[in-house]
N, C-alpha and C positions, 0 to 999 in steps of 0.2 A: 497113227498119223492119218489125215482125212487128204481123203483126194481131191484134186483142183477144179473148180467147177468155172469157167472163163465167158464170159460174155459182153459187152457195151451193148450202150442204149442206141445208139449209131445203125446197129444192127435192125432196130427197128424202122428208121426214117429213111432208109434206100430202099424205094419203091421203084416198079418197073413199069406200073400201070394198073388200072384196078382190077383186071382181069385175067392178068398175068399169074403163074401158076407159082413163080419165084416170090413167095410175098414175106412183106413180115409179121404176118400171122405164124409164119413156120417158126419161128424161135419165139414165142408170146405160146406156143402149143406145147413143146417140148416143155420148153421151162415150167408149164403150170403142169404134167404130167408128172415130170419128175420133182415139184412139190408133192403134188396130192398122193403121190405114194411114199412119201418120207425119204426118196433117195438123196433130197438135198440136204438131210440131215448127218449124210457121211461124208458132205462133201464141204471144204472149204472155197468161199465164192471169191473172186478175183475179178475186179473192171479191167480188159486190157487194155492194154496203153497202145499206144500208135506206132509202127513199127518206123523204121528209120529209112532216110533212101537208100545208103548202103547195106543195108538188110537186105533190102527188096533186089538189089542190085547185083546180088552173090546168084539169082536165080532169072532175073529178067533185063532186057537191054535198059538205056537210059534212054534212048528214042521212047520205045515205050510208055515209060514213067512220065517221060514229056508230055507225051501225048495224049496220057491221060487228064495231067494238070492243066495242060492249054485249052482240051477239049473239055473240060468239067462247067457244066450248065448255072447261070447264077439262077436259072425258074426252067422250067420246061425239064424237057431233054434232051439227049444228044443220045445217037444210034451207034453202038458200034457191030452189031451183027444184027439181021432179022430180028434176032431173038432177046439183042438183049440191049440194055438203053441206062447208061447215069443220068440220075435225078442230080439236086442240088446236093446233095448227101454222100451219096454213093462213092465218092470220093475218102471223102473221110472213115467211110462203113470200110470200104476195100484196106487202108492205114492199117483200121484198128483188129479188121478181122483176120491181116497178116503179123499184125505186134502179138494177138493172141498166141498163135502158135510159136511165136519168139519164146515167151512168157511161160510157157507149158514147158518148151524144151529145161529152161531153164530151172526152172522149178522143181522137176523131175530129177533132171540129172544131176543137179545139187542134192537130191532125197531131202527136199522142201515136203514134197508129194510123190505119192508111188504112183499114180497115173492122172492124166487132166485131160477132160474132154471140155473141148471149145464148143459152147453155141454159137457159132455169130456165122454171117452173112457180111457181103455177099460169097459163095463160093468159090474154091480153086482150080478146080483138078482141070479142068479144061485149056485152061489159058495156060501158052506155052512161052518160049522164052520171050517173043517176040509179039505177041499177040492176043488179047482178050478174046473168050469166046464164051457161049455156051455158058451166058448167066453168070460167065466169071471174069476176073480182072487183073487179082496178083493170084498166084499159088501158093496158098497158106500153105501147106503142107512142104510143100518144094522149098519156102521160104524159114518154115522151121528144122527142116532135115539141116540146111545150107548151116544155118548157125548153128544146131548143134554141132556139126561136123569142124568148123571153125572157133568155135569160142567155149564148147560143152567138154573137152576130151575123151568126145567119142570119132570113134574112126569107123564102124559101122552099124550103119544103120538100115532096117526094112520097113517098104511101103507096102501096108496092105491097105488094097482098094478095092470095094467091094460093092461100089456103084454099079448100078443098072447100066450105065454110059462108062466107056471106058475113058481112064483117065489119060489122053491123049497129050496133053498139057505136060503130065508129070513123065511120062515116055518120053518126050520132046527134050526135058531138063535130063535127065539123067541117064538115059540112053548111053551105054559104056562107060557111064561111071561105078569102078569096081569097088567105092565105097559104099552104095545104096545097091538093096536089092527089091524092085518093085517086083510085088505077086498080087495078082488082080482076077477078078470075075466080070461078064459083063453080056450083055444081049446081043449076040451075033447080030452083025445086022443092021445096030440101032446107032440113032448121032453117037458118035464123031465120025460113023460107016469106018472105022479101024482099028488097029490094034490086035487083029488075027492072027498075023504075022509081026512079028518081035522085032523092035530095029535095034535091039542090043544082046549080049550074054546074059546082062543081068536083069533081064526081063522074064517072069514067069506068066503068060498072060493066057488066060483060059476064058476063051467064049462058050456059052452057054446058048442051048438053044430056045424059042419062043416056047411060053409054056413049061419050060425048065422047073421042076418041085426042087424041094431040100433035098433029094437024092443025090441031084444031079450035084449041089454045093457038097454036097459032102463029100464025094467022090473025087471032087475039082482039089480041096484041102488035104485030105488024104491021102492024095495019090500023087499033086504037084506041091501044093504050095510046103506041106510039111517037109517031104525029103529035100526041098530047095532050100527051106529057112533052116533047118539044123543044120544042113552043109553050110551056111552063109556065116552063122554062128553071132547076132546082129546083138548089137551093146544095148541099140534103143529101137525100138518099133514104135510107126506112127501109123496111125486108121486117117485113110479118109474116107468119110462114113457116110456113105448114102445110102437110103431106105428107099427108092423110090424098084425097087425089084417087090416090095411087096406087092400081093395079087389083087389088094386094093385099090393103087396106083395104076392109073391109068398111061403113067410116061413111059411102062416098059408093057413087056408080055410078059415078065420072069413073076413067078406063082408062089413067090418063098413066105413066109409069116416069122411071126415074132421068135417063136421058139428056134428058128433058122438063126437069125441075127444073135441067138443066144450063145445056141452051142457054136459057133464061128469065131464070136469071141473068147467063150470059153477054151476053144482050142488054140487060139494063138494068145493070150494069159499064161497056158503053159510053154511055149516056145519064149514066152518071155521070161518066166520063171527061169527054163531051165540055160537061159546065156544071156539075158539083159537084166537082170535084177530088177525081174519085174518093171522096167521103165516103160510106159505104157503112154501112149500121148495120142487123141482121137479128136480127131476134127470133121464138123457137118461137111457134108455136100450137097446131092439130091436128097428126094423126097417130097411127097405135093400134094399127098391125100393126109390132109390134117390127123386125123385119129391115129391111122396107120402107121403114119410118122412122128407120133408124139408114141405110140404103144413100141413100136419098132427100136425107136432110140432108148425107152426107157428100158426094153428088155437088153439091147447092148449096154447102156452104161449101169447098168445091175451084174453082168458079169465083167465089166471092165474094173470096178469099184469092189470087187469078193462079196455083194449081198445078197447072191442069188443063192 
């Protein structure tokens, strides 16, 4: 059975600006990466579909959603933080790239597919119930946990978040909810300045110092995230998958490479082995040094996929 490889073209025409480090040259990188190495030969491709408002709703207000729609630019752009701006597009990018993670769940947890990484854009993990930030708009991930937990019959599910920025968004959503258990890494320090301190039980979140190697990730999986996720005992595990901690990228200070991203995943493949039946469901975030992050992904979805 081949795994689910998820994308739209949508994902390419939400631009931020032409200078802007969020571009969609990042999933045009990835994608021709994991061609040129045959990984999309074990993978089945799937166009996502556009996620619904009640999807989006199980995770985000309806102010929000409003406010996205009202605010959505017919040319130009519209600002919603320093950092981060919809085009004419972006609208439809943010639908499709939270239908994908609908899509995945689904997929997966029917044993359609034993695991499905999403390329698409724009990002999640930032944007909390109420609020876009930080290059993101809905919470794909937040958005696929929601329905699997409602329509999949799973009752527990783990977030592992392994961005360079911690995913403040996704703390925001499920914060004392004892059906997710989010376990994360991330650069003491760096945007969102939070997440050191846990605002829930079911938060395992481990900052990482500037300059941090693979030791330090290893040590952080090892020592927290593993004895948290086998006591949690999770049906489905979802990645949100940022690479920008490579020592390439210049968005963090964290020093990790590809073989990091490897054995990480590798190690949570077997936590899924041994309580989620293998249900495996990975979606992009950061990442911004093109090579880095076309090598960095393609060494995760190599062990996410068993071709490693």
């Amino acid at each position: 059975m081949l795994s689910a490889y998820i994308t739209h073209p949508s994902s390419l025409l939400h631009e931020m600006g032409a200078d802007h480090p969020e571009s969609p040259q990042r999933v045009s990188a990835i994608n021709d990466h994991l061609l040129a190495q045959g990984l999309l030969d074990f993978m089945a491709s799937h166009t996502a579909p556009p996620a619904t408002r009640a999807q989006v709703e199980r995770v985000h207000t309806g102010l929000l959603i409003s406010e996205f729609v009202a605010g959505a630019p017919a040319s130009g752009y519209a600002r919603i933080d320093p950092d981060t701006l919809m085009n004419a597009h972006t609208l439809d990018a943010a639908w499709h790239a939270a239908g994908a993670a609908v899509l995945a769940a689904e997929l997966v947890a029917r044993g359609e597919a034993p695991t499905a990484f999403c390329n698409v854009r724009p990002a999640g993990h930032h944007a909390t119930r109420s609020a876009g930030m930080g290059f993101c708009f809905f919470n794909n991930a937040a958005v696929g946990i929601a329905h699997a937990l409602a329509e999949c019959a799973i009752e527990r599910v783990a977030l592992i978040d392994f961005d360079a920025h911690h995913g403040n968004g996704s703390e925001d959503i499920f914060a004392g909810d004892e059906r997710v258990l989010m376990v994360s890494t991330f650069e003491r320090g760096l945007y969102p300045y939070n997440g050191e301190e846990p605002s829930g039980p079911n938060l395992c979140n481990v900052p990482l110092d500037r300059y941090s190697r693979g030791d330090a990730l290893r040590d952080a999986v090892e020592n927290r995230w593993l004895p948290a996720l086998d006591a949690f005992r999770p049906q489905m595990i979802f990645f949100s998958a940022g690479f920008d901690a490579h020592r390439e990228d210049d968005m963090s200070g964290l020093m990790w490479v590809e073989r990091d991203y490897a054995w990480l995943t590798r190690e949570v493949m077997a936590v899924a082995g041994r309580h989620a039946q293998g249900r495996v469901v990975s979606l992009l975030e950061g990442g911004y040094d093109l090579s880095a992050l076309a090598r960095s992904a393609a060494a995760h979805v190599r062990a996410l996929i068993g071709a490693d």
